[in-house]
ROVEXLO-107125 format. One record per residue (C-alpha): z, x, y; residue number from 1; chain. Coordinates in steps of 0.25 Angstrom, whole numbers. Layout:
N
KEZA    pz    px    py kolvex lumba
KEZA     Z     X     Y    NUM     A
...
This chain:
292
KEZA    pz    px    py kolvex lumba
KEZA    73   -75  -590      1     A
KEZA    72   -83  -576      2     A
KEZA    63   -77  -567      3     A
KEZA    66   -73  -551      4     A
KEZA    55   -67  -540      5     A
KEZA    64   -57  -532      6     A
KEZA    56   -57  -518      7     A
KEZA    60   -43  -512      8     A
KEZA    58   -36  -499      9     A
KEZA    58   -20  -503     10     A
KEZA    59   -16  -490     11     A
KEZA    71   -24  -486     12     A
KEZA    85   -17  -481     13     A
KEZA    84    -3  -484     14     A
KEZA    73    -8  -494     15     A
KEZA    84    -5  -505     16     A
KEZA    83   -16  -513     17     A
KEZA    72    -9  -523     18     A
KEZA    83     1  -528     19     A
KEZA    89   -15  -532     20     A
KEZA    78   -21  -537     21     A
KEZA    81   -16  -554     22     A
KEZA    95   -20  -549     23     A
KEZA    93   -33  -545     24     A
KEZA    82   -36  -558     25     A
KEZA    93   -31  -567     26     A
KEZA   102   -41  -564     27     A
KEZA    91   -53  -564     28     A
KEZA    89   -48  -579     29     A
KEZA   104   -48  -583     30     A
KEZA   105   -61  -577     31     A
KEZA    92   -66  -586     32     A
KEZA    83   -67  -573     33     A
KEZA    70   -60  -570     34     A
KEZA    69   -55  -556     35     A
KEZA    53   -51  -553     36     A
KEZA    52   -46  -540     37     A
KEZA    41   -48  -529     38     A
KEZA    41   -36  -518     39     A
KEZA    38   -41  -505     40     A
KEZA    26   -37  -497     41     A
KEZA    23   -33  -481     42     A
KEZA    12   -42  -480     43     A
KEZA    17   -56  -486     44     A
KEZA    21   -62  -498     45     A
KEZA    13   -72  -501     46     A
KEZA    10   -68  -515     47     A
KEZA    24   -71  -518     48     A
KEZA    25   -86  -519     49     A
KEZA    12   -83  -531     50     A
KEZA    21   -73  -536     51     A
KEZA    33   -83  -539     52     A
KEZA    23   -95  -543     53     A
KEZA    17   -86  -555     54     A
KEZA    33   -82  -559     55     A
KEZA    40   -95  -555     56     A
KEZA    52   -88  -554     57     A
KEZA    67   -96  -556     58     A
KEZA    69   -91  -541     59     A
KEZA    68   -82  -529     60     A
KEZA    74   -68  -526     61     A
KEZA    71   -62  -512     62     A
KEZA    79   -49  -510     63     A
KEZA    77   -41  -495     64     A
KEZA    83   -44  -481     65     A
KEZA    82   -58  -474     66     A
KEZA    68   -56  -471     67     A
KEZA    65   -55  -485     68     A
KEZA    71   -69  -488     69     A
KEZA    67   -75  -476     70     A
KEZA    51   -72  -483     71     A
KEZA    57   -77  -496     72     A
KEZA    61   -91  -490     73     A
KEZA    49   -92  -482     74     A
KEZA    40   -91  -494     75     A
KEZA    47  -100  -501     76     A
KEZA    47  -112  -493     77     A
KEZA    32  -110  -487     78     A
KEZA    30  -110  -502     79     A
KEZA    39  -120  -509     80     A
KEZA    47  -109  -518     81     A
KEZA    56  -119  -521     82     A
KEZA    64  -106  -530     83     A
KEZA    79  -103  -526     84     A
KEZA    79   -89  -518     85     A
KEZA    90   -78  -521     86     A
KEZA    92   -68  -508     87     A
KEZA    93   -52  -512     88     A
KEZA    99   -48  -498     89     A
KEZA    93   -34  -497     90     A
KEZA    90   -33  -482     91     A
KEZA    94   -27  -470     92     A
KEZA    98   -39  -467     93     A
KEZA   102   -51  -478     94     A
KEZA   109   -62  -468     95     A
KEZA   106   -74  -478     96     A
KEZA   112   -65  -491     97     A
KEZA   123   -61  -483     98     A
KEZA   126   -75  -478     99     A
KEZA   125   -81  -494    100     A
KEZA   134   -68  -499    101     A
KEZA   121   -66  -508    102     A
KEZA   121   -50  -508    103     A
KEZA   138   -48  -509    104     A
KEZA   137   -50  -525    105     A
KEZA   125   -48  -529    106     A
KEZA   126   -50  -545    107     A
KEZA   133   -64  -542    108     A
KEZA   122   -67  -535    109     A
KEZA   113   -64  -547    110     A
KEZA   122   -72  -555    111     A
KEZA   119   -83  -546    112     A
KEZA   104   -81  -546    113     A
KEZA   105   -83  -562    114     A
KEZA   114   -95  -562    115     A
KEZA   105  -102  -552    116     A
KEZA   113  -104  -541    117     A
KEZA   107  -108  -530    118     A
KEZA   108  -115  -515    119     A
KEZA   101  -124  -506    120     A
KEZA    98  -117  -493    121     A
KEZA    94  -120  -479    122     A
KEZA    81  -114  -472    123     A
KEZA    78  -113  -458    124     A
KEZA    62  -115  -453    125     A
KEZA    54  -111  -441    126     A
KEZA    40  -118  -441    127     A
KEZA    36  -111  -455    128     A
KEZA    46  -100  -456    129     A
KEZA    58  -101  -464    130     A
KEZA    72   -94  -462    131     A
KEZA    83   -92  -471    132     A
KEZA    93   -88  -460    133     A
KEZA    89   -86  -447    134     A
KEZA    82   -89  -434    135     A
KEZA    85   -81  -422    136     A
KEZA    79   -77  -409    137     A
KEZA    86   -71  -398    138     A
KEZA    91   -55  -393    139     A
KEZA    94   -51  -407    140     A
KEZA    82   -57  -415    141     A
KEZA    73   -45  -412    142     A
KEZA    83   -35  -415    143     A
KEZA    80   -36  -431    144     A
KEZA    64   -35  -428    145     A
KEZA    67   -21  -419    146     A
KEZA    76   -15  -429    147     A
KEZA    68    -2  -436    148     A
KEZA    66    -4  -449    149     A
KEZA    71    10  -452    150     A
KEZA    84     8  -445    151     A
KEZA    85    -5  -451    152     A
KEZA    83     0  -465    153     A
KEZA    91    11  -461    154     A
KEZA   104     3  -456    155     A
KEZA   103   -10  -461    156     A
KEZA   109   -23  -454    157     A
KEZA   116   -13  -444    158     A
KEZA   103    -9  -437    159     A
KEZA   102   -22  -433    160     A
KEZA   116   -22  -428    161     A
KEZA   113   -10  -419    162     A
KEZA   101   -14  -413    163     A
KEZA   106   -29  -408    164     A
KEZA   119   -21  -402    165     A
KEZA   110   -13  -394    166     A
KEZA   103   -23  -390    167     A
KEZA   115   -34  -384    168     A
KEZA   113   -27  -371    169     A
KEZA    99   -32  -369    170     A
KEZA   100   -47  -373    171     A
KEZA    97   -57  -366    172     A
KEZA    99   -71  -367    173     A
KEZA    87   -81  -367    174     A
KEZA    85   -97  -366    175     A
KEZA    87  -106  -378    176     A
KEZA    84  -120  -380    177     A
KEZA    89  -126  -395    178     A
KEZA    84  -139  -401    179     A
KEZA    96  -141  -410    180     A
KEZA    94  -153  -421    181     A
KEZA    90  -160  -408    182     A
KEZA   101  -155  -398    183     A
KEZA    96  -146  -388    184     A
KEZA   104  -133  -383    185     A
KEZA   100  -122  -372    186     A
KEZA   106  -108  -375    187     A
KEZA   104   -96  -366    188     A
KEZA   106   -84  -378    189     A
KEZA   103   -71  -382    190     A
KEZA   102   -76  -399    191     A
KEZA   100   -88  -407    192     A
KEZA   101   -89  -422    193     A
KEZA    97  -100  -431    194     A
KEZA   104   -97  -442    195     A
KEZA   104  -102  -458    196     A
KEZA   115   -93  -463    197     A
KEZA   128   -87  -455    198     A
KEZA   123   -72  -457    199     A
KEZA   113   -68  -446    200     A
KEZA   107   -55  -442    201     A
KEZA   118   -48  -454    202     A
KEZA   130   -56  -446    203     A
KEZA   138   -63  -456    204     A
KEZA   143   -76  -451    205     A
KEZA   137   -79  -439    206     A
KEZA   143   -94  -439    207     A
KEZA   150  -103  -442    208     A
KEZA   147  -115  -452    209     A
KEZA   134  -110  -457    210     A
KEZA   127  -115  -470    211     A
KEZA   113  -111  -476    212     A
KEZA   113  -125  -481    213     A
KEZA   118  -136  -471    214     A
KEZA   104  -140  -466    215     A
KEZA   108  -134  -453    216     A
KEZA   104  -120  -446    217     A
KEZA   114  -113  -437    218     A
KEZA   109  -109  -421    219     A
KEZA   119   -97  -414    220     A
KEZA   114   -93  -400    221     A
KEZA   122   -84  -391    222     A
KEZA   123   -87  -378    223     A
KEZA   121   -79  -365    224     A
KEZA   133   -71  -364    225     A
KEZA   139   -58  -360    226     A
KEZA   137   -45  -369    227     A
KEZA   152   -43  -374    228     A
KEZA   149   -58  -379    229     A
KEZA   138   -55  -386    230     A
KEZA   144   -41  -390    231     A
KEZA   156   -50  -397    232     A
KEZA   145   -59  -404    233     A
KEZA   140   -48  -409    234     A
KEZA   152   -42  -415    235     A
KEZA   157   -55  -420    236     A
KEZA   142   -57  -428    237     A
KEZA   144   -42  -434    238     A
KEZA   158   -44  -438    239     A
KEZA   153   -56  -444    240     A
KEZA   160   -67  -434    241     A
KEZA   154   -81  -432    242     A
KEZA   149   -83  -418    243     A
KEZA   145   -98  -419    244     A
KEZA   159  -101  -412    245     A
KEZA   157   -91  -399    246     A
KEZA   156   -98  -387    247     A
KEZA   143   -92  -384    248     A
KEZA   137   -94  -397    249     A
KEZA   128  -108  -398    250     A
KEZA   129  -112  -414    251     A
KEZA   121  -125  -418    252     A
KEZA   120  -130  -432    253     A
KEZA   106  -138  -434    254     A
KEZA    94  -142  -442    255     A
KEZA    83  -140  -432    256     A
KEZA    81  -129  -420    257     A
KEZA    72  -128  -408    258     A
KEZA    74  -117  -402    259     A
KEZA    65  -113  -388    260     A
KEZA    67  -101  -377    261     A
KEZA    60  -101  -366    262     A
KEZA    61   -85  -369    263     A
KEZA    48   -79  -380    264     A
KEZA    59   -78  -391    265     A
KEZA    55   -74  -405    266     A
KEZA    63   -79  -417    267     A
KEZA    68   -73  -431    268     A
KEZA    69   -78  -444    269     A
KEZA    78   -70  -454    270     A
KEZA    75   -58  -446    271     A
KEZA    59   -61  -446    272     A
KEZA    50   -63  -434    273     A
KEZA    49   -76  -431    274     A
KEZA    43   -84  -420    275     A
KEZA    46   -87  -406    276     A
KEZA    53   -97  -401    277     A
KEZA    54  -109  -400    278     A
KEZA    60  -110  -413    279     A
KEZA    60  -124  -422    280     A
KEZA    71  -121  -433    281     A
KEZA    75  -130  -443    282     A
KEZA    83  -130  -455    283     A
KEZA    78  -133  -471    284     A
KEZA    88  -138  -477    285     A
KEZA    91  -131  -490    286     A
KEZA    77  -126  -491    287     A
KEZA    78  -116  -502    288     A
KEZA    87  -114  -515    289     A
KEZA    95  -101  -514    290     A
KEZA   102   -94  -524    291     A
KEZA   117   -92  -519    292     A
């Protein structure tokens, strides 16, 4: 049988996914695949990349939220895992499954898995750190971090919802300079997104024209405006309406970023901490195999 390492956070969502892990074996088997599972730790998992050269597995499975993958691709690349990666969306918040359809028909996906099929995908990079789908800094970035964990595993996604509505009130907007594959832009926003996929933050379809495999990354900023403009961006992102084409909606498509504030701004990546500004992003073009 061909041998796969899931990679699986058991804490993840409402830490669920442990009543689906004889679930998720049993169908590996039927499909002549061998699933052997790695528990993620607190305090790091280094011992993983020794865990997957002793198996040499036939690919990669990380099941949990974006956080958990985001961990998966960062161990890969600083460790030339050159292994296709199936995603097992099972988080409070699974942007890049959601955008790639992956969790709507799971057996299919298996069947997928067992055929091989697979895709090039594109990566984004900050200094050393990796992301699968997003960068962002700005009035809403911190709102993930202050979430309680108990509410959050309580409510899911909608936690998030409720805490960023009760929060619109108190933006404020801050100075942005872009570096944009060379073209220079200066923005006065309350939020920026550098984003791989078109679902951000559990809000399907963020822009237009987006592709995880164009060599490109996609910047949205929103502008300084009024509160009802901002309430209506909002509605349109949880009803699932691009913004990219508001008038006070900046949308650029490009390679490479520098981002700068003269503001103390820090950043996050796939809804991880990441570091303050200024920012150098660019894109990987079709850095890792994915099965899809």
């Amino acid at each position: 049988m061909r041998e796969f390492i899931l990679f699986y956070n058991p804490v993840s969502g409402h830490a669920a996914f442990k009543k689906k892990l004889d679930w998720m074996i049993d169908a590996f088997q039927k499909r002549n695949m061998i699933l052997i599972p790695y528990r993620t730790q607190k305090e790091g998992n280094q011992d993983f990349i020794e865990f997957v050269c002793e198996i040499q597995p036939e690919g990669l499975v990380a099941a949990g939220g974006d956080g958990t993958v985001h961990e998966m691709v960062n161990l890969m690349m600083h460790h030339d895992l050159n292994l296709p990666l199936a995603i097992v969306g099972s988080g409070t918040s699974n942007d890049f499954a959601t955008y790639l359809h992956i969790n709507e028909d799971m057996e299919r996906y298996f069947d997928r898995i067992a055929a091989g099929t697979t895709r090039r995908i594109d990566l984004g990079r900050v200094g050393k750190t990796y992301f699968i789908n997003v960068a962002s800094a700005g009035s809403m970035t911190s709102i993930a971090h202050e979430v309680d964990a108990r509410l959050k595993n309580a409510m899911g996604k909608m936690a998030y919802y409720l805490k960023g509505i009760g929060e619109i009130p108190k933006f404020h907007s801050f100075l942005l300079d872009v570096i944009a594959d060379g073209i220079e832009y200066t923005l006065d926003t309350f939020i920026f997104v550098v984003s791989n996929s078109a679902v951000v933050g559990s809000m399907k379809n963020i822009a237009r024209d987006v592709s995880v495999s164009d060599g490109k990354l996609d910047f949205l900023a929103v502008k300084k405006c009024s509160i009802p403009k901002l309430m209506t961006v909002t509605a349109n992102l949880l009803a699932g309406k691009p913004i990219s084409d508001k008038d006070y909606v900046v949308h650029i498509q490009a390679k490479h970023f520098i981002i700068s504030s003269p503001e103390t701004l820090e950043s996050d990546l796939d809804g991880e901490i990441g570091p303050r500004l200024p920012l150098t992003i660019e894109t990987v073009h079709k850095a890792i195999s994915l099965f899809a």
